[in-house]
FIMARDO-533394 format. One record per residue: residue number from 0; residue in three letters; y, z, x of N, C-alpha, C, O, CB in turn. Coordinates in pm, whole numbers, plus 32768, in hexadecimal, padded with zeros to 4 digits. Atoms other than C-alpha are relative to their C-alpha. Glycine has a CB too. Example, Ala and Ser with C-alpha at 12.3 -4.5 7.8 and 13.67 -1.06 7.14 Angstrom:
BEGIN
> 0;ala;7F89;8000;8059;7E3E;830C;84CE;8078;8000;805A;8076;8042;80C2;8003;807D;7F9D
> 1;ser;7F89;7FFA;7FAE;7F96;82CA;8557;806D;8049;7FB3;80DC;805A;7FE6;802E;7F72;8029
This chain:
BEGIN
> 0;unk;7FBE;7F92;8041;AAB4;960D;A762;808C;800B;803B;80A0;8010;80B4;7FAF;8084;8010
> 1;unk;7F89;7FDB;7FB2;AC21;9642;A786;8037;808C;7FD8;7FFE;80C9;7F7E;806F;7F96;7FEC
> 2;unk;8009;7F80;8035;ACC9;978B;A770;8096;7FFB;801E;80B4;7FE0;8092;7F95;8078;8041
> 3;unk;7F6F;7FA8;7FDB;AE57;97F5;A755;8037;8026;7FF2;8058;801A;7F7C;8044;8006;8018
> 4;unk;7FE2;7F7F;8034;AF00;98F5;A761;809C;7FE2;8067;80C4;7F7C;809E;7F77;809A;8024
> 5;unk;7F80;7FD0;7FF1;B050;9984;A7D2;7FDD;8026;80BB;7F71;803B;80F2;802A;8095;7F7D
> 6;unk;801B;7FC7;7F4A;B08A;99DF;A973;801C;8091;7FAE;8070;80B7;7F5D;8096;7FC0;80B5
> 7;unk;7FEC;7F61;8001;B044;9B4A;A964;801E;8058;801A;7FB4;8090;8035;7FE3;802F;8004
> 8;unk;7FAE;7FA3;7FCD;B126;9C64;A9C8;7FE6;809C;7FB4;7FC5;80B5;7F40;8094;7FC3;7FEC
> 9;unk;7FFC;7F9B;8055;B12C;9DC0;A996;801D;8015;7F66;7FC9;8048;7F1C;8042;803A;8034
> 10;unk;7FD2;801B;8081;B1ED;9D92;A851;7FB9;7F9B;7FA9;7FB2;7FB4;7F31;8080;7FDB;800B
> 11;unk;805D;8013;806F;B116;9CAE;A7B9;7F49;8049;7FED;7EE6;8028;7FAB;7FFD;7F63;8008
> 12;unk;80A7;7FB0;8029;AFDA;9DB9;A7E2;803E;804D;7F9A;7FED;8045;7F3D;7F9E;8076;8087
> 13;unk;7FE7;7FB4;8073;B068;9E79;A6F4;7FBC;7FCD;7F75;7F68;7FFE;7F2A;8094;8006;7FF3
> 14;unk;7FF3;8031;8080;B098;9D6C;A5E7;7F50;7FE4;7FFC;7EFD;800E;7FAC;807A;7F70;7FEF
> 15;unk;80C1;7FEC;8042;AF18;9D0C;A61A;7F9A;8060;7FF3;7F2D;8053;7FBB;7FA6;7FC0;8043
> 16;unk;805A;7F93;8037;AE88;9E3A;A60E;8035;8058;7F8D;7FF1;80BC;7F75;7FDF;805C;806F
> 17;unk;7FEC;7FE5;8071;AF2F;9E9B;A4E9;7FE0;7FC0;7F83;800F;7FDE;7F15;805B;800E;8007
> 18;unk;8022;8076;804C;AE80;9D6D;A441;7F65;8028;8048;7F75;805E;80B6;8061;7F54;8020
> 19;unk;8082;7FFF;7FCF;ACF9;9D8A;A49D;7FB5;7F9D;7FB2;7F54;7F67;7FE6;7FC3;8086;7FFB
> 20;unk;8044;8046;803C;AC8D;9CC4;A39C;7FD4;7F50;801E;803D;7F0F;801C;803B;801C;7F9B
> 21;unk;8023;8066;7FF4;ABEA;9B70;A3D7;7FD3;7FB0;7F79;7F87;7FD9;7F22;7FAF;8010;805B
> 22;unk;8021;805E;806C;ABE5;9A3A;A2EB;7FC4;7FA4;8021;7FC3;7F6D;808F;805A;7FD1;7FBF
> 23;unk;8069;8072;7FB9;AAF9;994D;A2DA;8014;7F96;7F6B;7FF5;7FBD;7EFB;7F2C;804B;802A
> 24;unk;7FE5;805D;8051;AB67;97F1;A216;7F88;7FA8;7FE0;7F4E;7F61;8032;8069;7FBD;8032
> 25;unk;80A0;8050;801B;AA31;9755;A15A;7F91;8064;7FE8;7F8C;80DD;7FFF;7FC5;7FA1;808E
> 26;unk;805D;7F5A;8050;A923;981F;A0CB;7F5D;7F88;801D;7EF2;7FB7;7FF9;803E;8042;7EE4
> 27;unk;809C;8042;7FF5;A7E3;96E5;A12B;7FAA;8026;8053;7FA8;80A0;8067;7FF9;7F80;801E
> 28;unk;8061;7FA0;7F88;A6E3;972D;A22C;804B;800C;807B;800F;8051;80CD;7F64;7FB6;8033
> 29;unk;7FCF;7FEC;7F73;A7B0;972D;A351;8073;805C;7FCF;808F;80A8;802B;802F;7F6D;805E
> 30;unk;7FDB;7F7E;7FF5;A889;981F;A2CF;7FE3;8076;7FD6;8028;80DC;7FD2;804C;8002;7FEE
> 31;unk;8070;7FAA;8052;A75D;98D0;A224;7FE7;8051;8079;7FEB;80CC;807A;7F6A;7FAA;7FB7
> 32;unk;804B;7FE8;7F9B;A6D9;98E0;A37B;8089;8048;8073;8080;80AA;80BD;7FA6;7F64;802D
> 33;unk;7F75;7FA4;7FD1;A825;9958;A412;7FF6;80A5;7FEF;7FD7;8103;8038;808A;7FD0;7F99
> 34;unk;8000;7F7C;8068;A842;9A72;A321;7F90;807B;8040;7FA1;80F0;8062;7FC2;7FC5;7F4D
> 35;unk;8084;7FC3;7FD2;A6F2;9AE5;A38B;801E;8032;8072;801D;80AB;8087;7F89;7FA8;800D
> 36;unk;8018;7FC1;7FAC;A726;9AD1;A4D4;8084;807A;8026;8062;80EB;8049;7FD7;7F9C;805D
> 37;unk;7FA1;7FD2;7FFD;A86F;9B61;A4F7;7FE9;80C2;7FD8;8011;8125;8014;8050;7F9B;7FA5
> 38;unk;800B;7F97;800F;A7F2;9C78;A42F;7F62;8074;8044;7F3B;80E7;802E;801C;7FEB;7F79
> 39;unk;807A;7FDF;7F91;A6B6;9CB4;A523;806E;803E;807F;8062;80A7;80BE;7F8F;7F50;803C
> 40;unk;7FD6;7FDF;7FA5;A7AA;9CBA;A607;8099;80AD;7FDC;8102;80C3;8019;8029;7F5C;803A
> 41;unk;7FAD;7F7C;8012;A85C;9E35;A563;808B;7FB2;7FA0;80A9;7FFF;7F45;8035;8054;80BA
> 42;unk;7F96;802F;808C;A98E;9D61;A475;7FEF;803B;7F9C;7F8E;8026;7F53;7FFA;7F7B;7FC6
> 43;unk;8021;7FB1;808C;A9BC;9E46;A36E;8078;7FA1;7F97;804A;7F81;7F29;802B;80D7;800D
> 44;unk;7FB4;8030;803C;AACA;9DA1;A2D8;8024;7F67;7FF0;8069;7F3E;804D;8048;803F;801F
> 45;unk;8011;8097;7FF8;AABD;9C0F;A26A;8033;7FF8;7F70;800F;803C;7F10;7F5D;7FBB;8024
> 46;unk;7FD7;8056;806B;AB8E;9B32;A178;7FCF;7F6B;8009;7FD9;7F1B;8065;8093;8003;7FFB
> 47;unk;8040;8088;7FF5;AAE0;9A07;A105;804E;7FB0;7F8F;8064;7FF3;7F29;7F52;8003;7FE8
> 48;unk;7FEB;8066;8055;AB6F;98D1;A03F;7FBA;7F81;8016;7F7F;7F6C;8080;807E;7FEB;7FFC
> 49;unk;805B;8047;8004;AAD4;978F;9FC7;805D;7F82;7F9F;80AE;7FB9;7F54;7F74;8051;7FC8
> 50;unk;7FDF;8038;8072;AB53;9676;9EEE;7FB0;802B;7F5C;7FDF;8025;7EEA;7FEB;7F73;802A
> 51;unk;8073;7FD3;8071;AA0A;96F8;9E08;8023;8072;7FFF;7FDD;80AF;8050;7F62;7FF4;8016
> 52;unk;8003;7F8B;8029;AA84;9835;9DA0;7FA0;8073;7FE3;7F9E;80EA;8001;8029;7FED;7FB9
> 53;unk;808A;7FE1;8008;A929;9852;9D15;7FB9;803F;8098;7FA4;80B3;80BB;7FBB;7F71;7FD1
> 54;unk;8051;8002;7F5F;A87F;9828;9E83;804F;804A;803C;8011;808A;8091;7FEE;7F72;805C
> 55;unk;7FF5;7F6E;7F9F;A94D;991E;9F1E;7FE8;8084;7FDC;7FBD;80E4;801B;807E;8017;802E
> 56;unk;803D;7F8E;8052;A921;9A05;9E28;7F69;8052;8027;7F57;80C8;8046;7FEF;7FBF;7F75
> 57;unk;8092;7FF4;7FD1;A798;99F5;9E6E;7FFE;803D;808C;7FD6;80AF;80A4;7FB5;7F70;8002
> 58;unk;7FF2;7FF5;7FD2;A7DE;99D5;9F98;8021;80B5;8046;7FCB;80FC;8079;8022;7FA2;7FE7
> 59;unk;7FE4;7F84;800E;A889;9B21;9FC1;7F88;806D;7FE3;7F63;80CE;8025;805E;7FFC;7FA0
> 60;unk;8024;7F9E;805D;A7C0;9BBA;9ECA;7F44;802A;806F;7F0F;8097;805A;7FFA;7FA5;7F2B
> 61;unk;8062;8039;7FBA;A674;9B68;9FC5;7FE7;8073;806E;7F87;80BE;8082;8029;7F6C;8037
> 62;unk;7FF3;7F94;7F7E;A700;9C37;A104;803E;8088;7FE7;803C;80E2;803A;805D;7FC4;8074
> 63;unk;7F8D;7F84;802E;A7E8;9D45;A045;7F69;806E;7FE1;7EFB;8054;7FB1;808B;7FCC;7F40
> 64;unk;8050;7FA3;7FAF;A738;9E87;A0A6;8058;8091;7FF9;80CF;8076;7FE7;7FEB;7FBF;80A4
> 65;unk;7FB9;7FA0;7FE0;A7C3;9FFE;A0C7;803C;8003;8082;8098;8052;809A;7FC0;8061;7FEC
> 66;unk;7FD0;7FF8;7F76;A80D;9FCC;A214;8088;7F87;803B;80BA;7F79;80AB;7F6C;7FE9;8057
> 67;unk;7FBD;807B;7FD9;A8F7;9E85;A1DF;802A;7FF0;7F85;7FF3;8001;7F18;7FB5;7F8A;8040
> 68;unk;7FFD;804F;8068;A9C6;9DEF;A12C;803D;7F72;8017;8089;7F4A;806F;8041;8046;7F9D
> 69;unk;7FC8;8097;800C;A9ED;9C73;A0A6;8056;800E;7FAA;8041;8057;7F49;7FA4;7F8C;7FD7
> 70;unk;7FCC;801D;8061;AAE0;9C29;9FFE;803F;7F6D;7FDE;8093;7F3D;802B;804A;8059;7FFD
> 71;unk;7FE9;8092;801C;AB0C;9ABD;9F4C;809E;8010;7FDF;80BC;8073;7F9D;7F99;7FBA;7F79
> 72;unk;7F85;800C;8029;AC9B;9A5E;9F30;8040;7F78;7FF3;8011;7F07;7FE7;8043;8049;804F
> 73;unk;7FA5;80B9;801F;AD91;993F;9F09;8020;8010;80BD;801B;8069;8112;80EB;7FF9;7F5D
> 74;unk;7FDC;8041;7F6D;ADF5;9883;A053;807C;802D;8015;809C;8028;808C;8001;7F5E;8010
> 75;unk;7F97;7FC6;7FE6;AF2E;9916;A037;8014;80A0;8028;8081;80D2;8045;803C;7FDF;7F9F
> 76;unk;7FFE;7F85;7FCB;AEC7;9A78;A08F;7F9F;802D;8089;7F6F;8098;80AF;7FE1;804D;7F8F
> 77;unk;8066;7FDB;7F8C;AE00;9A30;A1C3;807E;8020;8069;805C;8037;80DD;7F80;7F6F;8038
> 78;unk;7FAD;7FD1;7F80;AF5A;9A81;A28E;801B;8098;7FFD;8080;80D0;8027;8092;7FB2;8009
> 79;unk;8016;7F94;7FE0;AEF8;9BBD;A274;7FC4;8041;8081;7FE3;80A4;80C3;7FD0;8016;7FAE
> 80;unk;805D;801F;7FA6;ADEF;9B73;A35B;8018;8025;807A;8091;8034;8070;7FE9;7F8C;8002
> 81;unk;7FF2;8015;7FA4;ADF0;9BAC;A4D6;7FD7;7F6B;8061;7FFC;7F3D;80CD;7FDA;8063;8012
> 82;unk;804A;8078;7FD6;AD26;9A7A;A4FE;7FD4;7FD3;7F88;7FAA;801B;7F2D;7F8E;8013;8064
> 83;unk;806D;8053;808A;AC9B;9956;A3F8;7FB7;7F9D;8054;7FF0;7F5B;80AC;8062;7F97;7F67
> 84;unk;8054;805D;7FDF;AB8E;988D;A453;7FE5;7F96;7F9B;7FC1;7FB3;7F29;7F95;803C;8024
> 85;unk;7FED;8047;8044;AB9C;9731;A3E1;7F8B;7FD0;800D;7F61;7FA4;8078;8063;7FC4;8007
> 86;unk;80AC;802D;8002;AA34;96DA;A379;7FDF;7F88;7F8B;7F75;7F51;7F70;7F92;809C;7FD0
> 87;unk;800B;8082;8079;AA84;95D1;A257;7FE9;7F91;8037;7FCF;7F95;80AF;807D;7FDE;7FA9
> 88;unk;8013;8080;7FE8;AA5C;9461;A263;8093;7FEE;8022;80F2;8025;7FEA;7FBB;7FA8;7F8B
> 89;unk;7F8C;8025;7FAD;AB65;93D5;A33A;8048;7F89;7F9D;800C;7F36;7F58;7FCC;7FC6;80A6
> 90;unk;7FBA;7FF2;7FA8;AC81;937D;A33E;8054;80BD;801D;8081;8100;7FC0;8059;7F82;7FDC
> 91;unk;7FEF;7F7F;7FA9;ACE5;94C8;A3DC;80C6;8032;7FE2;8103;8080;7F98;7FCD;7FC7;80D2
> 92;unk;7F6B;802B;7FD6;AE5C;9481;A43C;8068;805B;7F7E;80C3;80AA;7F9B;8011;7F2B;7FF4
> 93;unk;7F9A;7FE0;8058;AF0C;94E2;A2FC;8004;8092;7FF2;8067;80D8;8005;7FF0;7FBD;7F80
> 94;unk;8012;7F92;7FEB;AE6D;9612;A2D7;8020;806F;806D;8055;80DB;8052;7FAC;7FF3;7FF1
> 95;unk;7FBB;7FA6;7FA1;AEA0;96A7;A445;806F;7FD7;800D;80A1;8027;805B;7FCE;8012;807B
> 96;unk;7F64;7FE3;7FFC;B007;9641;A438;802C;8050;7FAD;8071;80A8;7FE0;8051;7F9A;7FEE
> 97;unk;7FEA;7FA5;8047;B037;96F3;A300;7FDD;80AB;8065;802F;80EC;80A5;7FA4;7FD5;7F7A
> 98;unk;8016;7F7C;7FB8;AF99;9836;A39E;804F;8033;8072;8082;80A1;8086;7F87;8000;802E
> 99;unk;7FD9;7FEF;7F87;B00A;97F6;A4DF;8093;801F;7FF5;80BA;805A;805A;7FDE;7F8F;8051
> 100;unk;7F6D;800D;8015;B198;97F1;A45B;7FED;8098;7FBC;8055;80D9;7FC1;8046;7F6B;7F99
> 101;unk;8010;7F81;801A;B118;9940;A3CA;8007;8073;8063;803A;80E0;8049;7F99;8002;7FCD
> 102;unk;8015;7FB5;7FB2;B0D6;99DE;A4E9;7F62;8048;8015;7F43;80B1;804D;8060;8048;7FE5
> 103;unk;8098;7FCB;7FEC;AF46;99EC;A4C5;7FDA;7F92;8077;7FF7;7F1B;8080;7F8C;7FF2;7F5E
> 104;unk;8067;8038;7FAB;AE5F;99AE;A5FA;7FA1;7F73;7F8B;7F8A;7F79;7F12;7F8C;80A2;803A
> 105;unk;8073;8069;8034;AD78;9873;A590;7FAD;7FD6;805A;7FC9;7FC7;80D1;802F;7F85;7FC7
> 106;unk;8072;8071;7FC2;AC47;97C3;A5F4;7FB9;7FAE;7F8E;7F9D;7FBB;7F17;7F7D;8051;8059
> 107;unk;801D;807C;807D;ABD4;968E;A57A;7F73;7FD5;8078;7F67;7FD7;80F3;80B2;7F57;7FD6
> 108;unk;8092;802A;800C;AA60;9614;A57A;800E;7F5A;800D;7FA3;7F1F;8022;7FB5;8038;7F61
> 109;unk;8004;807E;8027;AABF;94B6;A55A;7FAF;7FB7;8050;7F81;7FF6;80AF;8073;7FCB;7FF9
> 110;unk;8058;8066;7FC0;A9FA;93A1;A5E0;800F;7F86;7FE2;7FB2;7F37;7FEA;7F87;8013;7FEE
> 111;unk;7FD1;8092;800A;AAC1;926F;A58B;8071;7FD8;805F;80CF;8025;8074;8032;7FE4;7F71
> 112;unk;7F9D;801F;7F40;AB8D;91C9;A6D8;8069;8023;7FCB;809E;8089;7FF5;801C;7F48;8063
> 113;unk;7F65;8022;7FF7;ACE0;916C;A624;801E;8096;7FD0;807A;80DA;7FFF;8046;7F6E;7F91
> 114;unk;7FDB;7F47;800A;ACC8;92E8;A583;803D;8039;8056;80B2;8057;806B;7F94;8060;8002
> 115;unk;7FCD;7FB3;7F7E;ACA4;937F;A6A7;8073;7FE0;8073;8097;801C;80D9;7F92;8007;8049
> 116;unk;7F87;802F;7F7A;ADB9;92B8;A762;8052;8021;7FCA;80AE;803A;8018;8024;7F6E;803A
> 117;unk;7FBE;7FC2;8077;AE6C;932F;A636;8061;808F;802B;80D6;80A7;8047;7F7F;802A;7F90
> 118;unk;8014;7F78;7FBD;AE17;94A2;A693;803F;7FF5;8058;80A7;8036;8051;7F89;802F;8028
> 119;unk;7FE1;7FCE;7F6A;AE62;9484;A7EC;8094;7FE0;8016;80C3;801A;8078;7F9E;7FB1;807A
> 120;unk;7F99;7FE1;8008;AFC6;9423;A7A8;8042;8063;7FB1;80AC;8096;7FD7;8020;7FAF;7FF7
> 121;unk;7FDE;7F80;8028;AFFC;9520;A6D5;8013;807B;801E;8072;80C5;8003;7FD7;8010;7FCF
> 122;unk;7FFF;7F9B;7F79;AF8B;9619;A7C8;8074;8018;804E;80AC;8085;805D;7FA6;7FD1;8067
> 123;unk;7F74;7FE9;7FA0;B0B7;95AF;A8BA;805C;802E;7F9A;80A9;808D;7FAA;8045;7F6F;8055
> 124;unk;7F52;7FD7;7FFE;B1B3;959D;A7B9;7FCC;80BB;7FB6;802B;8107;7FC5;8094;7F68;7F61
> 125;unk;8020;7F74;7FE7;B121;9706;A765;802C;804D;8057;808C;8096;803C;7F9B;8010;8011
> 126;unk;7FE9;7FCB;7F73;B130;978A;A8B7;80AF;7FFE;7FF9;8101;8059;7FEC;7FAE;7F8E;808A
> 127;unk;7F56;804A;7FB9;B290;96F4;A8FE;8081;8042;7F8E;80F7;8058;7FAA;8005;7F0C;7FEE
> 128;unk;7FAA;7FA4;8051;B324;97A7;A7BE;7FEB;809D;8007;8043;80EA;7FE0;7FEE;7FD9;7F75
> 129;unk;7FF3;7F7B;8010;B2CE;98E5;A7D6;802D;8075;8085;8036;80EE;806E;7F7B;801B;7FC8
């Protein structure tokens, strides 16, 4: 699992807690099973996308509850997000740079080497810009 985010300073608690929401990229069982737990764990608020529009839909429609909400969107409104969790089929990379040039926290699930070596430069030049 890799995870990155911004060095954190007073000034950027603001910007993430004015964002609470968590995205979760991929709507299959591992981010079925995300969803779940995430929302076991008190997450009231979750944006899910999928290439299947359909399947996140369901998806959504599965855990959405009075106490929560899902909401299915385009990939372009997860920089709303405080965090997206990258739970799709890899490759990873394009996606948390996009986000990451946003200014959203990420973590990526990946489990393919050159991915993740991917990730982990990304991370620095992350770090090193902000």
């Amino acid at each position: 699992m890799s995870i990155f985010s911004s060095k954190t300073n007073r000034n950027d608690c603001s910007r993430i807690m004015s964002r609470p929401c968590i995205g979760v990229v991929g709507a299959g069982v591992t981010g079925a099973r995300l969803i779940a737990q995430l929302l076991a764990l008190g997450q009231t608020e979750l944006y899910v996308t999928d290439t299947n529009n359909s399947t996140a839909r369901q998806l959504a429609s599965l855990y959405q509850s009075s106490h929560n909400a899902i909401d299915v969107v385009d990939e372009s409104e997860l920089s709303q997000c405080s965090v997206v969790v990258l739970a799709h089929a890899t490759p990873h990379v394009s996606a948390a740079r996009s986000l990451v040039e946003a200014g959203v926290n990420v973590v990526s699930i990946s489990d393919d080497l050159n991915d993740t070596i991917n990730l982990l430069d990304l991370h620095e030049n992350a770090v090193l810009s902000r």
